[in-house]
C-alpha positions in Angstrom: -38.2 46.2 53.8 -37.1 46.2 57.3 -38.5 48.0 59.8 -36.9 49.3 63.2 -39.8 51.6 65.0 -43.5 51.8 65.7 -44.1 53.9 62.8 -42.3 52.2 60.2 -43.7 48.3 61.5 -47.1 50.0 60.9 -46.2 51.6 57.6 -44.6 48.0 56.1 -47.6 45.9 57.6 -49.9 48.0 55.5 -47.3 47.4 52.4 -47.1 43.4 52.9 -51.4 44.0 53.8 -52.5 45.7 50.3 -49.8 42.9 48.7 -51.9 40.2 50.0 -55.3 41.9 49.4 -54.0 41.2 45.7 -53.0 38.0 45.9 -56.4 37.1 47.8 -57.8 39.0 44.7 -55.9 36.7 42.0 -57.4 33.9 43.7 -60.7 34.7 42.6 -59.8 34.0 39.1 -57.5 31.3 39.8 -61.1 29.7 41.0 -62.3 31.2 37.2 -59.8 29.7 36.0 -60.2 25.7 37.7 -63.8 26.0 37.5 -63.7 26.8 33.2 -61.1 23.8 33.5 -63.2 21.7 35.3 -66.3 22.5 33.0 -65.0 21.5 29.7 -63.7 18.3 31.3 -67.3 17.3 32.2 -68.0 18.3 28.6 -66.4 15.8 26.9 -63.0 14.1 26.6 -59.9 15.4 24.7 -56.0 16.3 25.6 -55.0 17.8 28.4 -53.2 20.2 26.7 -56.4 21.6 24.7 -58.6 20.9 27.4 -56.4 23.7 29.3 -56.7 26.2 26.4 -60.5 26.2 26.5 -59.9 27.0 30.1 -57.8 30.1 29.7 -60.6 31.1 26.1 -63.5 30.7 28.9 -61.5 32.5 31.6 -60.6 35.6 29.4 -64.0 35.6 28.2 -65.3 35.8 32.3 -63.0 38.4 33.0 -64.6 41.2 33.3 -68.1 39.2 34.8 -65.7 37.8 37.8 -64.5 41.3 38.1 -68.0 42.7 38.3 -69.5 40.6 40.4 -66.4 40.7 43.3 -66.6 44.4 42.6 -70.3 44.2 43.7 -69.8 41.6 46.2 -67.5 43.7 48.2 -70.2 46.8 48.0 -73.0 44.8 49.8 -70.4 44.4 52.2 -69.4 47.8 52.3 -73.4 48.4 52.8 -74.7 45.5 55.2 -71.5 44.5 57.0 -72.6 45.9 60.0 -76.3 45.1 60.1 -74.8 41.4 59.7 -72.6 41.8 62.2 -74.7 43.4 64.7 -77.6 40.4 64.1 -74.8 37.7 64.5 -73.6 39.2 67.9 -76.8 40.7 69.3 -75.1 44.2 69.4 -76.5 47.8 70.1 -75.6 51.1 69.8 -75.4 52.8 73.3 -74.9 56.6 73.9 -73.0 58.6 76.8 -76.2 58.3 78.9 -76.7 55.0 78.9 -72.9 53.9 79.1 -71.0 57.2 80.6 -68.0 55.0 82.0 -67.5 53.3 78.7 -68.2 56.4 77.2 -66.3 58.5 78.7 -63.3 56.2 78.3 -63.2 55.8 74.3 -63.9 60.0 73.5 -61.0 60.5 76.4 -58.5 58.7 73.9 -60.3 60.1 70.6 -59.8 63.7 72.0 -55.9 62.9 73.1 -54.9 61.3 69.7 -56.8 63.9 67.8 -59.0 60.7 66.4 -63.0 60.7 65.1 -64.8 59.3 67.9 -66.5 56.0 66.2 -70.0 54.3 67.1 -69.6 52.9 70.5 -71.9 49.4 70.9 -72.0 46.9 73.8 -72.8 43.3 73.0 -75.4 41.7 75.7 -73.2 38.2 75.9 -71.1 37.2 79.2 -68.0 36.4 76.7 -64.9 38.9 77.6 -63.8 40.9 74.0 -64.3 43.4 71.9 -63.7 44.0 68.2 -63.4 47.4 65.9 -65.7 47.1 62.4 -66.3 49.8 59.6 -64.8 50.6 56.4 -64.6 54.3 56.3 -64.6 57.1 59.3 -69.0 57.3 59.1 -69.0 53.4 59.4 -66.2 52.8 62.2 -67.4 51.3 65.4 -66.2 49.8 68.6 -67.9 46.9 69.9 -67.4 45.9 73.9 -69.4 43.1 75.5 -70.9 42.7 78.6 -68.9 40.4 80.2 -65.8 42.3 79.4 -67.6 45.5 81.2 -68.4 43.5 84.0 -64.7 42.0 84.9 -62.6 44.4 83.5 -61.6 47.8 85.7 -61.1 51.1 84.3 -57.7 51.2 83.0 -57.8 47.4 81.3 -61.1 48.7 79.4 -59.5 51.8 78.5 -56.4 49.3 76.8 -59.1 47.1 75.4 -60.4 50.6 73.5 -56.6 51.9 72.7 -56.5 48.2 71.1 -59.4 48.7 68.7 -58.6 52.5 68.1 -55.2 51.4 67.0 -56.7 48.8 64.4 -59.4 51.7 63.2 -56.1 53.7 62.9 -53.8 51.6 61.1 -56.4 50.6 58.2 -56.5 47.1 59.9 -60.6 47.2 60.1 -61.0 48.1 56.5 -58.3 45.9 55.5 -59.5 42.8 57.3 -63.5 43.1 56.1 -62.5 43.5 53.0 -60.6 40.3 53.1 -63.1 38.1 54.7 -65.6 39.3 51.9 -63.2 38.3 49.1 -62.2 34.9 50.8 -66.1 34.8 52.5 -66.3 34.6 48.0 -63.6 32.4 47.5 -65.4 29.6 49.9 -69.3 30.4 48.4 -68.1 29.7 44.9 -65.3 26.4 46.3 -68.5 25.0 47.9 -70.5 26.0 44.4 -68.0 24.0 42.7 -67.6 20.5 44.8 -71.6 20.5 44.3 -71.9 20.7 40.9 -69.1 18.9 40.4 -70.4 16.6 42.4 -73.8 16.5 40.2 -71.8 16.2 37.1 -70.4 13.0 38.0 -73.6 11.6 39.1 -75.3 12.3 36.1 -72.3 12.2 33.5 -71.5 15.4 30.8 -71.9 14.7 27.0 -69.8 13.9 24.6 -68.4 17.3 22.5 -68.4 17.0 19.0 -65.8 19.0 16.7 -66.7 23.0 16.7 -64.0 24.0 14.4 -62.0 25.6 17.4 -58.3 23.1 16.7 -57.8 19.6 16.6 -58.4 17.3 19.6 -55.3 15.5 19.7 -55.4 12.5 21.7 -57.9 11.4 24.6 -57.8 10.5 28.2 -57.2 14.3 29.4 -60.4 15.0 31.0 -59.5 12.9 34.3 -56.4 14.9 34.6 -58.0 18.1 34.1 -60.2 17.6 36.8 -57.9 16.3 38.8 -55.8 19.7 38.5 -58.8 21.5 38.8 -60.0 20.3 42.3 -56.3 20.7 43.4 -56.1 24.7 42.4 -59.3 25.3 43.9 -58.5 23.3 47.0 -54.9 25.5 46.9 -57.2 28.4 46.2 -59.4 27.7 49.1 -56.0 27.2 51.5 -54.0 30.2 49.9 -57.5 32.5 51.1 -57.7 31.1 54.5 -53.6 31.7 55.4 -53.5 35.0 54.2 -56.5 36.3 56.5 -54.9 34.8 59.1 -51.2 36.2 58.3 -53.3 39.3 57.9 -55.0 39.0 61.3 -51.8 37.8 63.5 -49.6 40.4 62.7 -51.7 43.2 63.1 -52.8 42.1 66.8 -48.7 42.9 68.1 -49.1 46.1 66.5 -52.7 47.1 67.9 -51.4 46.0 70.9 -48.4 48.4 71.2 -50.5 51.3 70.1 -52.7 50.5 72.7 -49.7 50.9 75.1 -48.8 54.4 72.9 -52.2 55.7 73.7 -52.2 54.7 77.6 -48.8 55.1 78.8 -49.8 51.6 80.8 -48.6 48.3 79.4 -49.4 46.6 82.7 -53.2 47.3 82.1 -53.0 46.0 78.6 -51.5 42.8 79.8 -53.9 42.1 83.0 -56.9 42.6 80.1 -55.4 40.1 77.7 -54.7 37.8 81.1 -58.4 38.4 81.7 -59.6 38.1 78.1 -57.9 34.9 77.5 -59.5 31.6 77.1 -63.0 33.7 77.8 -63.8 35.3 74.5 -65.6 33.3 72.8 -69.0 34.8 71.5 -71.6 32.3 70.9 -73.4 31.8 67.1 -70.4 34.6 66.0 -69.1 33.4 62.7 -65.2 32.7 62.3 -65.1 36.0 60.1 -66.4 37.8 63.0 -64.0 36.3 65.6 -61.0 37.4 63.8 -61.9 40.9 64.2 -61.7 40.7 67.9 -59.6 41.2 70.7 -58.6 37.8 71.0 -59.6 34.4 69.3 -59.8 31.3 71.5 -60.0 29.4 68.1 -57.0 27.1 67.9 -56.0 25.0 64.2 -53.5 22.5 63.5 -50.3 22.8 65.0 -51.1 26.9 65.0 -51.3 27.0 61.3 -54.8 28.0 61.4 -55.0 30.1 64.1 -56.4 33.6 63.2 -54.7 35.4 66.8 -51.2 34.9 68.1 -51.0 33.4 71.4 -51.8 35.4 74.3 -48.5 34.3 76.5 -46.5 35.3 72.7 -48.4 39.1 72.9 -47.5 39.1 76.6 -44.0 37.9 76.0 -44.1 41.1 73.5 -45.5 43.5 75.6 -43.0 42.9 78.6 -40.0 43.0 76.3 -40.5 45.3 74.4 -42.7 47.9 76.6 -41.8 47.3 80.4 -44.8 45.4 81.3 -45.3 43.1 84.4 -46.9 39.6 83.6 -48.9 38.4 86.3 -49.4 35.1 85.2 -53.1 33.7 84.2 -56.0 35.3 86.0 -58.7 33.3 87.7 -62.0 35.6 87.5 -64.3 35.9 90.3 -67.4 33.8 90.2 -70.5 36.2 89.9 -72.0 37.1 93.0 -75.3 35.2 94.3 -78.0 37.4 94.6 -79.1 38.0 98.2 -81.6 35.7 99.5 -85.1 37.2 100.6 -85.4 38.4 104.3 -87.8 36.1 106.5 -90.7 37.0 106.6 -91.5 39.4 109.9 -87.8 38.9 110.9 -86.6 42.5 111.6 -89.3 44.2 109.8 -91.8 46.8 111.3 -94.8 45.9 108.1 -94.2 41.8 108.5 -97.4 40.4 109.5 -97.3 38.7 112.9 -98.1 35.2 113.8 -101.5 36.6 114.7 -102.4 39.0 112.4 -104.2 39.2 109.5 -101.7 39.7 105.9 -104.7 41.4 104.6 -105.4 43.6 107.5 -105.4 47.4 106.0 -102.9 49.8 108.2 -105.1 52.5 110.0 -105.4 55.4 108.2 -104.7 59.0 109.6 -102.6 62.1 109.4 -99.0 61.0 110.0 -97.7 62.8 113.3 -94.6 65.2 112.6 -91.5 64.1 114.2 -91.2 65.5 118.3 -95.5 66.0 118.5 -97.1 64.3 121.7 -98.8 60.9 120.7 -102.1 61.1 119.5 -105.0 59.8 121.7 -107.8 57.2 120.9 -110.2 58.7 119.1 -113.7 56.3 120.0 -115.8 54.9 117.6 -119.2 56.4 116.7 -121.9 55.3 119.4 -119.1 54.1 122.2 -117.7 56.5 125.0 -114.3 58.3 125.4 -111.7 56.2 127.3 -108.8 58.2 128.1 -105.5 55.9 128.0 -104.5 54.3 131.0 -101.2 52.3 132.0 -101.8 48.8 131.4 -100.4 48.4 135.6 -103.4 50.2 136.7 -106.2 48.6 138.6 -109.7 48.1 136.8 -112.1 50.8 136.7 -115.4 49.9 138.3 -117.6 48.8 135.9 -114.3 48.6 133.4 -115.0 45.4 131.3 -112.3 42.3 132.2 -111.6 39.2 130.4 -114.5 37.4 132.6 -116.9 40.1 132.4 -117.4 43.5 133.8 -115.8 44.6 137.5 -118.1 45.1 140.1 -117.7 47.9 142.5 -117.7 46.3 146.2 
């Protein structure tokens, strides 16, 4: 179906999305299917031909178990997803008090667009992204790190938000965790497989006697019938892991122009993705998690494998297709050095002096209001009153000196 607008790109990407949600779905009993295949191999000898019927009796007979237990699998997903998450990537749910710029930013589009202002977290990591999660408006959430607060200005955060409002929009969120939990299945039960497969051929299957079920005809299939079961689950595995990412690169271009719908500024979308690129990676985050953000520094072979379209390929878009300026890569700004500690007694009136005592005790006292007439010396108990006296004027007789005390002549 072609597609010549906004609209109608985001209306036959969710058309070519649900078609490949069930093709990621068949694959699940494709794997049935080369696992039962694989089984009766290891069980004993026989044709090919009838080693593959017992494959598709065993498969129709785990129908509806393999049905039941993705159907299940996908529910603890619906259920946990976010508690995973959130451990994975250290995030935290932050409210307009502690975060009023970020805030303030997100509800601002939610309130233009008319859209249900999600859960707003910040990840504590110096990595530059962000990433939308949720499979239904109570679950939706927006997570920003750190790094991307701290180098980022107003109107690039604000197209960083657009970005992921866009993919909570267009069904990309939902769409995308329920495909890494089906293919997140598809690679448990591959793994599952090669280790009991490899178990089998350690320790040998029996030999099957006659059950009745059709003649054996011939020998020598069990070799080829495991030899077409690795490849289908092998295919499997690969089929899984190109549709999330055909899932995943083509929803980015679209996010990315309704970030530029929402804003009105495609300049600030492409300074963040200048900005973002090449710095987003999040430490101990799963590949599952990193293709729900902004960006994916992840690279495969030959781009195959790559679960983000380049960032110099979404600029190229954005200044084609919505006016933007590039401005080329971005070098950020090394964090600043925190300032050293004043020397000690150097332009402060409470340093100690070279001759004082750090532990003296300042004199206590009524503090004198501002313009009053200084204090005098108020004498110690058992010693007379000395009125004050300019340090220029001569020695009172009697007055004690540094040799002892004047006498009068």
């Amino acid at each position: 179906m072609a597609a010549y607008g906004l609209y109608s790109h985001i209306r036959a990407n969710r058309i070519r999305s649900v078609l490949l949600l069930a093709w990621l779905f068949a694959l699940v009993y494709v794997l049935t299917y080369a696992g039962a295949l694989a089984g009766e191999a290891l069980a004993g000898d026989a044709s090919l031909g009838w080693l593959m019927q017992r494959a598709a009796r065993d498969l129709a007979a785990a129908f509806p178990f393999v049905t039941i237990g993705t159907i299940l699998w996908i529910l603890i997903a619906y259920k946990f997803h976010q508690a995973m998450i959130d451990a994975v990537t250290d995030g935290r749910d932050v409210t307009r008090k502690e975060e009023p710029r970020l805030y303030n930013l997100l509800e601002n589009l939610c309130i233009s667009r008319g859209i249900p202002m999600p859960r707003l977290k910040v990840t504590e990591t110096s990595a530059l992204n962000a990433f939308a999660t949720g499979l239904n408006p109570k679950q939706y959430a927006v997570s920003v790190t750190q790094g991307l607060l701290d180098n980022l200005d107003d109107a690039e955060i604000e197209a960083v938000l657009g970005h992921e409002l866009t993919h909570i929009r267009n069904g990309d969120v939902r769409m995308m965790v329920i495909a890494v939990v089906i293919a997140g299945a598809i690679s448990f039960f591959a793994e599952l497989f090669f280790r009991t497969f490899g178990s089998g051929l350690r320790w040998g299957g029996g030999r099957r006697s006659s059950d009745g079920d059709g003649e054996r005809k011939g020998s020598g299939g069990a070799v080829f019938a495991l030899v077409i079961a690795v490849v289908l689950i092998v295919l499997a595995w690969l089929l899984s892991t190109m549709i999330r990412f055909a899932l995943s690169r083509q929803r980015e271009f679209l996010a990315d122009a309704g970030s530029v719908e929402l804003t009105k500024n495609p300049d600030a979308m492409i300074t963040a993705l200048r900005k973002i690129e090449g710095r987003g990676e999040l430490e101990g985050a799963t590949s599952a998690v990193m293709e729900l953000c902004v960006d994916n520094p992840r690279e495969g072979f030959v781009d195959l494998f790559a679960t983000h379209p380049s960032v110099e390929s979404r600029v190229e878009a954005l200044v084609k297709f919505a006016g933007g300026h590039d401005p080329g890569p971005i070098a950020l700004a090394p964090p600043e050095a925190e300032p050293q500690q004043e020397a000690l007694g150097e332009d402060r009136i409470d340093a100690p002096g070279p001759w004082s005592s750090p532990d003296r005790e300042p004199a206590s006292g009524p503090t004198p209001s501002p313009g009053a007439p200084a204090p005098t010396s108020v004498p110690a108990p058992g010693k007379p009153f000395l009125p004050e006296r300019s340090p220029l004027a001569p020695p009172l007789p009697d007055e004690p000196g540094p040799w002892g005390p004047h006498r009068g002549g």
